[in-house]
PASEBA-1860 file (N, C-alpha, C; in nm, 3 decimals):
! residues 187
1> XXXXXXXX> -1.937/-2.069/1.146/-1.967/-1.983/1.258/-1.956/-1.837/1.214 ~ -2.032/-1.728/1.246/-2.046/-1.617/1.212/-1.971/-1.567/1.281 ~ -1.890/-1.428/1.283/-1.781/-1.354/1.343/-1.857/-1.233/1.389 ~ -1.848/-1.220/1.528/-1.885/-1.044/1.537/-1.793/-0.956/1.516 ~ -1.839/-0.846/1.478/-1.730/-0.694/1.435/-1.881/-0.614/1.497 ~ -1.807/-0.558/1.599/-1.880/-0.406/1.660/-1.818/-0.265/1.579 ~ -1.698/-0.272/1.499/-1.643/-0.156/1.438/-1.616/-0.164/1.265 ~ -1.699/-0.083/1.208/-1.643/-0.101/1.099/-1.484/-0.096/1.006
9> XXXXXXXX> -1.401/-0.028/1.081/-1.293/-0.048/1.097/-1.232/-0.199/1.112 ~ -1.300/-0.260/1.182/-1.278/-0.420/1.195/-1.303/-0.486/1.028 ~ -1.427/-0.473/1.019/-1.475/-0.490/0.881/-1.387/-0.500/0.775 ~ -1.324/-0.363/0.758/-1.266/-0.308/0.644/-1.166/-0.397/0.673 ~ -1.042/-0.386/0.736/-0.920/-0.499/0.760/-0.982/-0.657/0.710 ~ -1.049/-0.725/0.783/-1.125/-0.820/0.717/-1.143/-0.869/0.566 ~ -1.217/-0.751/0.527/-1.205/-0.737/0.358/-1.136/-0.735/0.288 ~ -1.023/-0.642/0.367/-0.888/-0.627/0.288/-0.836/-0.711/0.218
17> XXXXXXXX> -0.836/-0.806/0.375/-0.771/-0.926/0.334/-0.788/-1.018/0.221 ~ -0.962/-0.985/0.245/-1.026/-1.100/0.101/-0.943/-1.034/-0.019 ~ -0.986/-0.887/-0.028/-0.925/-0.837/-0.157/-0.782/-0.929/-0.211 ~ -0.680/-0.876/-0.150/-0.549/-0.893/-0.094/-0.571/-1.024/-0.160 ~ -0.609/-1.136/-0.124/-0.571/-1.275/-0.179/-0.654/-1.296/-0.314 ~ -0.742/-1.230/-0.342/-0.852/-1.269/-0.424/-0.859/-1.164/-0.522 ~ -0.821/-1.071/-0.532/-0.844/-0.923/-0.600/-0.980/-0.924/-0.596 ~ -1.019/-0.792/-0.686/-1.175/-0.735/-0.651/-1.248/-0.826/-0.739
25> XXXXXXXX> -1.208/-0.898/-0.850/-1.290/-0.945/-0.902/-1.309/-1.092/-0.872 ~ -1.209/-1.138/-0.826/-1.231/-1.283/-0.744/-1.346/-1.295/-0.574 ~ -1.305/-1.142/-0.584/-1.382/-1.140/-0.447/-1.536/-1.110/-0.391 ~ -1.580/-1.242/-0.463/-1.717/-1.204/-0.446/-1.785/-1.216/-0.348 ~ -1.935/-1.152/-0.268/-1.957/-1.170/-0.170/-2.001/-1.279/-0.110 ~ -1.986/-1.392/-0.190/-2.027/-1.538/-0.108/-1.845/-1.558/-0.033 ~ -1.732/-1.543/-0.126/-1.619/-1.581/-0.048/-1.594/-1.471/0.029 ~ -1.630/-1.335/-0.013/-1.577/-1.192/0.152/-1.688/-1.253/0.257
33> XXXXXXXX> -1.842/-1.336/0.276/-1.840/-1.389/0.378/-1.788/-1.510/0.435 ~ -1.783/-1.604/0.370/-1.716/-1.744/0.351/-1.561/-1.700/0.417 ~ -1.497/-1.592/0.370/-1.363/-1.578/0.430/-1.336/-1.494/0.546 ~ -1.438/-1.412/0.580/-1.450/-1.282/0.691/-1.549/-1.376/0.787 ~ -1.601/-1.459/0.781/-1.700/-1.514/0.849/-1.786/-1.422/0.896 ~ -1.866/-1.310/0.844/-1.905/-1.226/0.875/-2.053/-1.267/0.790 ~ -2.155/-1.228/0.835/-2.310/-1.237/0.770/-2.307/-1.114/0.667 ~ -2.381/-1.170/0.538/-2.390/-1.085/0.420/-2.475/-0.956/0.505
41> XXXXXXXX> -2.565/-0.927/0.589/-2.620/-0.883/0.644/-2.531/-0.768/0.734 ~ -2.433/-0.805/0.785/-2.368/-0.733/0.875/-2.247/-0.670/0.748 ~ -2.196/-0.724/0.647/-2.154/-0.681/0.538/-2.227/-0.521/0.499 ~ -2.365/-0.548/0.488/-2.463/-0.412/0.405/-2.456/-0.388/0.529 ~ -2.480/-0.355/0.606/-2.457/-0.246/0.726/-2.370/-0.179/0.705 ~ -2.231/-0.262/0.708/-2.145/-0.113/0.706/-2.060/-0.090/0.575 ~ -2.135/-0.179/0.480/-2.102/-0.117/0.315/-2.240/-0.114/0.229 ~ -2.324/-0.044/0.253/-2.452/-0.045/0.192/-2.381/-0.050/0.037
49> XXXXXXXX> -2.345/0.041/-0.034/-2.300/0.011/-0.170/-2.243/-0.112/-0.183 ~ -2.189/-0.215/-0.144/-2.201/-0.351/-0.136/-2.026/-0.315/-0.223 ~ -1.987/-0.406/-0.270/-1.850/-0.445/-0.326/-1.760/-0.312/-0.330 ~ -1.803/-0.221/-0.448/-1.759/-0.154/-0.466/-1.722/-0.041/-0.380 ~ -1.846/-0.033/-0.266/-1.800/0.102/-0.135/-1.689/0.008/-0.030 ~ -1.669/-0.145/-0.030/-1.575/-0.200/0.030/-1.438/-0.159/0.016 ~ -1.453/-0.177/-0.109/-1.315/-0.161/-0.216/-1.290/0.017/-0.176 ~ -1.354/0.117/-0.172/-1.345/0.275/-0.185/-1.303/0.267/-0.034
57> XXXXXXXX> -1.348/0.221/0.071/-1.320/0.234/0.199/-1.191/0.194/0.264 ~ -1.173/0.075/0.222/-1.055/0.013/0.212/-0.917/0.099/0.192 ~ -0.967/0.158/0.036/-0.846/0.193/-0.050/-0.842/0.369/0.033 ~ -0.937/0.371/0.084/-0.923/0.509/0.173/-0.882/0.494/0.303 ~ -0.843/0.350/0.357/-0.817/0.335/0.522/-0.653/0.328/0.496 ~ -0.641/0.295/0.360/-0.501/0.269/0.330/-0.441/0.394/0.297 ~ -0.450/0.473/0.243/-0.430/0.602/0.173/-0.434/0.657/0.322 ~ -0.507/0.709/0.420/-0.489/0.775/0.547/-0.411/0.682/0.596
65> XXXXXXXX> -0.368/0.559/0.624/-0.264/0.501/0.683/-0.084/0.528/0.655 ~ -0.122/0.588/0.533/0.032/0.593/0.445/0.052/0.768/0.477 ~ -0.094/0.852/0.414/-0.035/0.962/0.482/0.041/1.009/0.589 ~ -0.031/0.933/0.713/-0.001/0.912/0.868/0.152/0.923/0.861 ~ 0.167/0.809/0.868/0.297/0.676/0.850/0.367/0.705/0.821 ~ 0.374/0.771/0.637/0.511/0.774/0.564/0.464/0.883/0.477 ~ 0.380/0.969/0.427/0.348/1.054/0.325/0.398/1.227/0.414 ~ 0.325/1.204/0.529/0.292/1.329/0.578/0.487/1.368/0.679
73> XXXXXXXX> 0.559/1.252/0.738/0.670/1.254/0.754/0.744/1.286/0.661 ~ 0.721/1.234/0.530/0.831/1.233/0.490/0.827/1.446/0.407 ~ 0.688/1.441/0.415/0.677/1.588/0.368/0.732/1.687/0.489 ~ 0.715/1.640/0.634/0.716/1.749/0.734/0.815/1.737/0.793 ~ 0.855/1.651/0.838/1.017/1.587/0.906/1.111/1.611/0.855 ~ 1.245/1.592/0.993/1.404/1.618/0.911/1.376/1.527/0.780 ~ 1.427/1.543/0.668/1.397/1.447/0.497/1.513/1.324/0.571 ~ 1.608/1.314/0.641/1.681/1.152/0.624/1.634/1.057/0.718
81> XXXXXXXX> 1.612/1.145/0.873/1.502/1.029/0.965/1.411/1.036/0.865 ~ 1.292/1.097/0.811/1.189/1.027/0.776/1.228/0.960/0.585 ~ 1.285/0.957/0.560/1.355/0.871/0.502/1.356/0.732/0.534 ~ 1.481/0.711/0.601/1.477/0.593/0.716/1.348/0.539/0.795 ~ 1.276/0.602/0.820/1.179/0.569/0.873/1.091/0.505/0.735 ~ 1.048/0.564/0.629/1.023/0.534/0.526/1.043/0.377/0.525 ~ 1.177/0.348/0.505/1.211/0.233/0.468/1.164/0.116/0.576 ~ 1.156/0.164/0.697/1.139/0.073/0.814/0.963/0.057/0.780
89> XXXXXXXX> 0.909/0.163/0.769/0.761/0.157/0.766/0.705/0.053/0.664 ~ 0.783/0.112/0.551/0.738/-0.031/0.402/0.765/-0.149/0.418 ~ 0.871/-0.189/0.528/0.916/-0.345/0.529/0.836/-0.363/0.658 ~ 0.744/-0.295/0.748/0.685/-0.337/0.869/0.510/-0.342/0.769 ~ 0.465/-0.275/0.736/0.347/-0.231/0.692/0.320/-0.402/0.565 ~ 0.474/-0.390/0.513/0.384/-0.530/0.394/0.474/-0.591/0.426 ~ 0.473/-0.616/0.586/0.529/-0.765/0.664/0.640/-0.787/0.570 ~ 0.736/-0.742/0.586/0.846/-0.810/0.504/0.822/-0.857/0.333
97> XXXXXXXX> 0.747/-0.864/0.289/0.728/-0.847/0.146/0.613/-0.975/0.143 ~ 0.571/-1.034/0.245/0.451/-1.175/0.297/0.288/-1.045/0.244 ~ 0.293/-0.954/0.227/0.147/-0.907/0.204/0.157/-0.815/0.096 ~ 0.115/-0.811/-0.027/0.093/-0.766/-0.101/0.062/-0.561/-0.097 ~ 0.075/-0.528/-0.192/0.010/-0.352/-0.193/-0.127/-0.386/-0.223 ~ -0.218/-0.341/-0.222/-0.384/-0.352/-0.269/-0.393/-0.249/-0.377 ~ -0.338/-0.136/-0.359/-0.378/-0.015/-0.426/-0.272/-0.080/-0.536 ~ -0.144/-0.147/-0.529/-0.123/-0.160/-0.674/-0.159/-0.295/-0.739
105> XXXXXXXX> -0.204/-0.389/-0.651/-0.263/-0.471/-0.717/-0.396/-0.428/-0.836 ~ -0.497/-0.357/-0.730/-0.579/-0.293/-0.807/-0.537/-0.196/-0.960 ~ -0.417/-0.197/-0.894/-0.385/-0.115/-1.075/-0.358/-0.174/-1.141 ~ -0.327/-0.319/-1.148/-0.303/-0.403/-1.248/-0.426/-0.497/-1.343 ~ -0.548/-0.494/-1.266/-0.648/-0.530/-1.346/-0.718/-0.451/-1.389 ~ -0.849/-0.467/-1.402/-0.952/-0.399/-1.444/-1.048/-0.293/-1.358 ~ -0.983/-0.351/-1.238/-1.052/-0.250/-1.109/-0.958/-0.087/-1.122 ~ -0.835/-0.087/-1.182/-0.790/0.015/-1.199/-0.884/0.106/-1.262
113> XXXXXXXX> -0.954/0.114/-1.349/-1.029/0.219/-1.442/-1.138/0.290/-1.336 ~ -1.197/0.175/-1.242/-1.315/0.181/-1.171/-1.263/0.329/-1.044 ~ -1.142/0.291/-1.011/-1.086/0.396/-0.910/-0.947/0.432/-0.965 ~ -0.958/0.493/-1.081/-0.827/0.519/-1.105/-0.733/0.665/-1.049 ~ -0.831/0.744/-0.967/-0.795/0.869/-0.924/-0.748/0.802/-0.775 ~ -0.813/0.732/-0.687/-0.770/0.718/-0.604/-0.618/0.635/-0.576 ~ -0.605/0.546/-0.711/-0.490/0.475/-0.730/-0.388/0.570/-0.758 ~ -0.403/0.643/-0.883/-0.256/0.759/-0.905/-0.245/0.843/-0.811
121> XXXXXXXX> -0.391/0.887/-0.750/-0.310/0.970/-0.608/-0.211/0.875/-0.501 ~ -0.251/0.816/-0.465/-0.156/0.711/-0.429/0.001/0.695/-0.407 ~ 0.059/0.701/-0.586/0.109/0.665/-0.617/0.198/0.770/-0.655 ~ 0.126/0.895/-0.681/0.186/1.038/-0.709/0.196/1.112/-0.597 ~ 0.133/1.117/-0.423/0.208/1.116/-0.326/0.319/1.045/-0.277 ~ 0.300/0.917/-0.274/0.460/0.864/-0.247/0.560/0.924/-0.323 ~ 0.572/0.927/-0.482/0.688/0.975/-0.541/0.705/1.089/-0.496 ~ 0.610/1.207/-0.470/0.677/1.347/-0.473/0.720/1.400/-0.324
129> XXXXXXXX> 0.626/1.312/-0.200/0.699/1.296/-0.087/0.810/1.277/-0.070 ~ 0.838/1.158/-0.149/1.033/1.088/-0.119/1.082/1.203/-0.184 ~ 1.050/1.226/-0.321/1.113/1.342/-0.400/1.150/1.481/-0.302 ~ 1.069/1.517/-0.255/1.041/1.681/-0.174/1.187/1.604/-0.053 ~ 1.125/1.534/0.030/1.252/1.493/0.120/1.384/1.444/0.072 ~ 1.418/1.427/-0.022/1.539/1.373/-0.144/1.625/1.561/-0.135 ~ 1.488/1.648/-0.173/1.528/1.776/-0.232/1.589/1.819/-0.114 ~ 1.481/1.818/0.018/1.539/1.892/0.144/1.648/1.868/0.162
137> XXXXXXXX> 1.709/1.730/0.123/1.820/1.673/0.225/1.939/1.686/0.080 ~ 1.950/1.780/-0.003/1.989/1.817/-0.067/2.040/1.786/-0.230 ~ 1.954/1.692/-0.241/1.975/1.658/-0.391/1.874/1.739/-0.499 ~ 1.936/1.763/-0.661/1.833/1.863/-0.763/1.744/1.772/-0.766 ~ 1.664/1.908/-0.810/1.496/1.787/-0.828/1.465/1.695/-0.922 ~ 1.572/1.694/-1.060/1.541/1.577/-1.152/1.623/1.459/-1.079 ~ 1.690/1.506/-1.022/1.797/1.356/-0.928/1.666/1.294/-0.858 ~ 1.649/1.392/-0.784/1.564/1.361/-0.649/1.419/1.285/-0.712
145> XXXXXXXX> 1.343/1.314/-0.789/1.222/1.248/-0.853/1.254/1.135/-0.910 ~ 1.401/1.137/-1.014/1.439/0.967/-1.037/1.450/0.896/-0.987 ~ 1.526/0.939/-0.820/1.544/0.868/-0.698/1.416/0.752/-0.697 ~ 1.334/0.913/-0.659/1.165/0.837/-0.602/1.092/0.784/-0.674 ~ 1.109/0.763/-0.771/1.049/0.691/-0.859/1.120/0.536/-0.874 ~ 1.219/0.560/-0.904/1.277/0.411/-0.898/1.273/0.352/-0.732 ~ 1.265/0.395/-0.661/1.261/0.380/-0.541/1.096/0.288/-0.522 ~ 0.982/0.397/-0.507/0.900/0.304/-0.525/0.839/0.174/-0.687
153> XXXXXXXX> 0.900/0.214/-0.741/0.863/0.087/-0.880/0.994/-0.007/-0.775 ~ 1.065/-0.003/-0.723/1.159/-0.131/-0.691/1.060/-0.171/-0.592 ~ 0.980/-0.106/-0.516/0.938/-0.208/-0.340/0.805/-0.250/-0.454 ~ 0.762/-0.193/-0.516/0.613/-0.232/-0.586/0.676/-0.391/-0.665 ~ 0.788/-0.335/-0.766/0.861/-0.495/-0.817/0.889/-0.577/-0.734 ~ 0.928/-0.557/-0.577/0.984/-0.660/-0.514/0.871/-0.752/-0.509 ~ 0.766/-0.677/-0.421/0.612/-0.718/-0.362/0.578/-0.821/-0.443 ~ 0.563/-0.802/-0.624/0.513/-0.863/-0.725/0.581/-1.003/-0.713
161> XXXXXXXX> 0.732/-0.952/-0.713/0.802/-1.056/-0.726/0.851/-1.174/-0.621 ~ 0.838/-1.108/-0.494/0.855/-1.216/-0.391/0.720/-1.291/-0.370 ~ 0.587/-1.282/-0.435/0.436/-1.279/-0.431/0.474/-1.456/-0.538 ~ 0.469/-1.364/-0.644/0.461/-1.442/-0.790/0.577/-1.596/-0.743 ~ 0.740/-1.544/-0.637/0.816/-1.671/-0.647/0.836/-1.727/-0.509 ~ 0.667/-1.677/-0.427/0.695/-1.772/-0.295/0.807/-1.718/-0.204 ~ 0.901/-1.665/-0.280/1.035/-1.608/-0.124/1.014/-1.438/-0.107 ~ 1.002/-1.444/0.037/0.973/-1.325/0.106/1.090/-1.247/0.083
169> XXXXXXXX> 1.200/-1.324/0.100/1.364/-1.259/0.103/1.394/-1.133/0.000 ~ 1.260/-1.158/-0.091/1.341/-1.075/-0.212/1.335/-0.917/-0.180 ~ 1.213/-0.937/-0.113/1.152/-0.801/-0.090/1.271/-0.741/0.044 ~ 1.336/-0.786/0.118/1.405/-0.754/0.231/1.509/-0.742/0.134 ~ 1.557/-0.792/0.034/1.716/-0.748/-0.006/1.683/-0.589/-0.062 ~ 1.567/-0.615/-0.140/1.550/-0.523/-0.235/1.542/-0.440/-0.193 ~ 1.466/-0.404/-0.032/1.478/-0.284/-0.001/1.615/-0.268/0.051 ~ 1.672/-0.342/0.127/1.870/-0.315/0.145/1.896/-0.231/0.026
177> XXXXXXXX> 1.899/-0.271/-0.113/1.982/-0.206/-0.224/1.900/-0.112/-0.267 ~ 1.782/-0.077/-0.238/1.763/0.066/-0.301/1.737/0.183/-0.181 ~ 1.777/0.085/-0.038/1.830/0.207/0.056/1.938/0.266/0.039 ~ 1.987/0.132/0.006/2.198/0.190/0.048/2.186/0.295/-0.118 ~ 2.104/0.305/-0.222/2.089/0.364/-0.331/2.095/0.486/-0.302 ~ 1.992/0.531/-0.242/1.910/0.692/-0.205/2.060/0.693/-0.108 ~ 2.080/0.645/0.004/2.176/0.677/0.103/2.316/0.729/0.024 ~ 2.330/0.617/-0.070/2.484/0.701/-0.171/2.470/0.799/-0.201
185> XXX> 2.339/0.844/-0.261/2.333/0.936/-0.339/2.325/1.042/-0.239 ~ 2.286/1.035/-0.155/2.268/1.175/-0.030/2.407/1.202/0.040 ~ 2.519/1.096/-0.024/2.637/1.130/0.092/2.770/1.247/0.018
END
């Protein structure tokens, strides 16, 4: 049965998903319709560049979702609510550690080269966000960037790792211990 989507916004979530289980190169357009139930037809409508403008749209609905969310707080806000909030957002956003990152999945194959600017931006806002709010809330800036850095490589390791061994749990401890981490270090 074919699925209607009146919004391309609908679309993109849809796709995601294919991505998400399939990466970009598993995800070809017989299974993004086969799995979106969506007509290859209604696909080129609202990705005329076909795979690859999926993948750019996507990785751009996500990137404005994180700014929103957790990039642009954690730059403009008191630094320890949006901190905290931080942490609540990453364990609500990848469901408890049950949904993968896309943007770092994509950095682990071969689709990385294809968008590799949109991936390190990514990846170099989160760190210097947490970093900048680390600084506000009064730690030096080589503290504060080690913070954020180990901070996100731990939720990116959890993701991998609760993915790769089936238990969601890992990703919920992991963020416990590299909250109560940043939190020591700020007290």
């Amino acid at each position: 049965m074919v699925r209607s989507v009146f919004e391309k916004s609908d679309a993109i979530g849809l796709v995601a998903e294919v991505f998400r289980e399939l990466g970009y190169e598993g995800a070809s357009m017989s299974e993004i319709t086969a799995r979106t139930k969506l007509s290859k037809g209604s696909l080129y409508h609202f990705f005329p560049g076909g795979k690859e403008e999926m993948a750019a749209e996507i990785m751009a609905n996500i990137d404005a979702w994180f700014v929103t969310e957790m990039f642009r707080p954690l730059e403009e806000d008191e630094p320890r609510a949006a901190i905290a909030r931080m942490w609540e957002t990453t364990d609500s956003y990848f469901r408890s550690g049950r949904r993968i990152c896309l943007i770092g999945a994509f950095a682990l194959d071969e689709t990385r080269d294809r968008f590799s600017g949109t991936i390190r931006g990514y990846f170099h806002r989160w760190i210097e966000a947490l970093a900048g709010a680390l600084i506000k809330a009064g730690l030096r800036g080589s503290e504060a960037k080690a913070l954020a850095e180990e901070a996100v490589v731990g939720i990116q390791g959890a993701l991998t790792l609760a993915r790769a061994l089936g238990d969601d749990t890992i990703f919920g401890r992991t963020l416990t211990r590299l909250k109560r981490g940043l939190e020591s270090a700020l007290e």
